[in-house]
Every structure is written in C-alpha cells, then in structure tokens.
C-alpha positions as CSV (number, residue, x, y, z in Angstrom):
1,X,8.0,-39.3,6.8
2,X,4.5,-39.9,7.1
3,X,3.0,-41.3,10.5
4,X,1.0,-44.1,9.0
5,X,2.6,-46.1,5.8
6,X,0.2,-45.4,2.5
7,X,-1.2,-48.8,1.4
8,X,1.0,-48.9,-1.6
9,X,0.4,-52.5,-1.9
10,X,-3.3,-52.0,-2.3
11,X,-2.7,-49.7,-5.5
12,X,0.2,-51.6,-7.1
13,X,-2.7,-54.4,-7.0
14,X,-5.1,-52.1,-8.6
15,X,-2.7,-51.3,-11.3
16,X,-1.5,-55.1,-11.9
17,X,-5.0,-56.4,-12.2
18,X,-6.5,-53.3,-14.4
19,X,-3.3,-53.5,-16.7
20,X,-1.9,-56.7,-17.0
21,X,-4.8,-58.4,-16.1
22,X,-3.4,-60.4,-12.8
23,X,-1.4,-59.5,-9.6
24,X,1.8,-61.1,-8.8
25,X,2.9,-59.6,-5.7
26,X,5.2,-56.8,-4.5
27,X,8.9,-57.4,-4.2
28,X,10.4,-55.6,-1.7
29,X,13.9,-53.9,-3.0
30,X,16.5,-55.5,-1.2
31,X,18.6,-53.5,1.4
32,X,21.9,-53.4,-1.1
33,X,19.5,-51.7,-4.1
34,X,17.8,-49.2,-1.1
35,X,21.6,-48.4,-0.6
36,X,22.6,-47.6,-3.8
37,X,19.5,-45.5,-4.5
38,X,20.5,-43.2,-1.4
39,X,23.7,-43.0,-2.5
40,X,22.8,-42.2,-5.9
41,X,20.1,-39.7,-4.3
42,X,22.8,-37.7,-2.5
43,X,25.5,-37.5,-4.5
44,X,23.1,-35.6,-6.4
45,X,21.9,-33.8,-3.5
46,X,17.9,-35.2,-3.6
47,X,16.1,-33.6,-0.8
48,X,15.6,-35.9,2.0
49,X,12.3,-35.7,2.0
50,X,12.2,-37.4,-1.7
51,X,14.2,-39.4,-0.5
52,X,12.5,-40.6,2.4
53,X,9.2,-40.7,0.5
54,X,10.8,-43.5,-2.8
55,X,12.4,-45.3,-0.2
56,X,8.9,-46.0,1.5
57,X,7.7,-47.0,-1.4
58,X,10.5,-49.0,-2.4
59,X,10.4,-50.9,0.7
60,X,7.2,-52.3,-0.2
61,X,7.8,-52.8,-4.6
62,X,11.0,-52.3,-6.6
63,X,9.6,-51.0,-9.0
64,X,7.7,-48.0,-10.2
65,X,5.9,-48.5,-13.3
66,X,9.2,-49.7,-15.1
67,X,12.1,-48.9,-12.9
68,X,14.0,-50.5,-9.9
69,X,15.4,-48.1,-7.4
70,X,19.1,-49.0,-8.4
71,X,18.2,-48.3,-12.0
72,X,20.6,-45.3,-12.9
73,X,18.2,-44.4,-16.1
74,X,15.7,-42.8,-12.7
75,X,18.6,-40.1,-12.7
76,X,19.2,-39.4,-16.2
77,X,17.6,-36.4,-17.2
78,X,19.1,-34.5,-13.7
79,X,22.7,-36.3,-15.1
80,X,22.0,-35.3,-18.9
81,X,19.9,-32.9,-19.4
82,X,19.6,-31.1,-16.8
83,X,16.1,-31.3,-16.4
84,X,14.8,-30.5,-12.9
85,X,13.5,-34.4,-12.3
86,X,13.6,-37.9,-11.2
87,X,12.6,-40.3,-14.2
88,X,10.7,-42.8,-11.7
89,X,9.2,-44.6,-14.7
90,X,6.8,-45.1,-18.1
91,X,3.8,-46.7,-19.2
92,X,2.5,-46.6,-22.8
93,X,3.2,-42.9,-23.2
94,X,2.7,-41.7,-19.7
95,X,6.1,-40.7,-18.2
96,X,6.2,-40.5,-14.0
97,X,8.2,-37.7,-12.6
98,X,9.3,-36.3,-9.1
99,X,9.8,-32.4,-9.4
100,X,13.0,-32.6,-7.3
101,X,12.4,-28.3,-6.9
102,X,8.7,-28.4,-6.0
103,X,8.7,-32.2,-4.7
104,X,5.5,-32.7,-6.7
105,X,5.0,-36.1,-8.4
106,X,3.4,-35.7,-11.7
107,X,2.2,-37.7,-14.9
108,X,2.7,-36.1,-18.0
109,X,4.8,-37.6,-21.5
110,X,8.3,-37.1,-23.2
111,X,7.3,-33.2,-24.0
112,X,5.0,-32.0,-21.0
113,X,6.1,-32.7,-16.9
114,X,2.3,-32.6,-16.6
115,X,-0.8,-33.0,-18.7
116,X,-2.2,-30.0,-16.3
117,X,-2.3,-29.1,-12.8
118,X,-4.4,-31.8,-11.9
119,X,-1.9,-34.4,-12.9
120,X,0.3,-32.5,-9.9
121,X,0.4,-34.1,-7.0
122,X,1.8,-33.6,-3.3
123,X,3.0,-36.8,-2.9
124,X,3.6,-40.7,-4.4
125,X,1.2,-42.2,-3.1
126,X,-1.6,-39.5,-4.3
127,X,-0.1,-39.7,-8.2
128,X,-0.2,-43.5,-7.7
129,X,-3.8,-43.1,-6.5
130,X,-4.9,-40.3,-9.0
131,X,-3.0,-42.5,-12.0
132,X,-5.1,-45.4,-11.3
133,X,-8.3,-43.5,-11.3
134,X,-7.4,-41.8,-14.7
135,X,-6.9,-45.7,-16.1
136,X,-9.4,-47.2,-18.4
137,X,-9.4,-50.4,-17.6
C-alpha cells in the first residue's frame, strides 16, 4: 500500500496515555483473525485497497478504538442497513467509519458519517492522527 509503514504504534500510544491514562502495548492480530477479516472483506466485496490499508494497521494493534478485526459488528451497517460503511469502532460518542465508496476514513456519531469535511480524511492513519489532535486530554 504505502511505501513506508505509518507509525501507528506511536498514535495508539498517544491515544492510550491521553485517554486511559497509561500505554499497554499493541497487540498484533494474529494471522487466523487477519484471515477471517479478508474473508469477511471480500465476500462483501471491500476494495482492496481498504483492505490493504486495516490490515496494515491490524498488523501492528487489533483493535481500533473498540473493535478486533474478526469482530463481525465492523460489518454491520453494510450487512443491515445498508449503509455505505465499515463500523471500525466508538469512543464516548465518536463513531469511526471507512466510506467503503469514497475510501475516506471519518469521525462523526450515530446520526452524521462526519462532523464536517474536516473530519474527512484520505486515509487511517491521517483520522488516527487528526482524532488525536481533536482530543482534550
């Protein structure tokens, strides 16, 4: 996907201590959970390059503000209610999206895909980035 890996790590850190106050590590998903998120991803025909972009992350934390990558809950509003998105996960009232259409990560809440366009972003690691500079820590 990209040609250098985003320091993920570094921001999952950021978030841990602002949040909850301490940093316990990343844990990697194992390969078995990485499989059963790609399946999941294309039986529902997730482009690859969403795809490619979770499973970078993934490799480095299972989880995404709430969810693990074999969580099926990630997939429910595509399964359901055939909303246009990944469920990738929730904090407080903040809700974490990928735009499966537009492959645009956003932050928004249980009504709104985005609080605004500047809660849009290209990719993961720049809503991880632009969610931890929002926090009031």
């Amino acid at each position: 996907m990209s040609e250098k890996t985003p320091d993920y790590e570094a921001l999952i850190k950021r978030f841990d201590e602002g949040y909850y106050g301490e940093f316990e590590g990343c844990t990697p998903a194992t390969d078995e959970k990485l499989a059963k998120f790609i399946d999941n991803c294309q039986k529902r025909s997730i482009p690859q390059a969403i795809q490619d972009e979770l499973v970078e992350y993934y490799k480095v934390h299972d989880n995404l503000i709430g969810h693990g990558c074999d969580d099926e809950i990630i997939f429910e509003w595509l399964d359901y209610h055939n909303k246009d998105c990944l469920w990738l996960g929730q904090s407080d009232m903040d809700t974490i999206r990928c735009i499966v259409s537009t492959h645009k990560f956003t932050i928004g809440d249980a009504s709104n895909v985005s609080y605004g366009e500047e809660y849009e972003f290209d990719t993961l690691y720049d809503m991880l980035k632009g969610y931890c500079d929002d926090l009031e820590y």
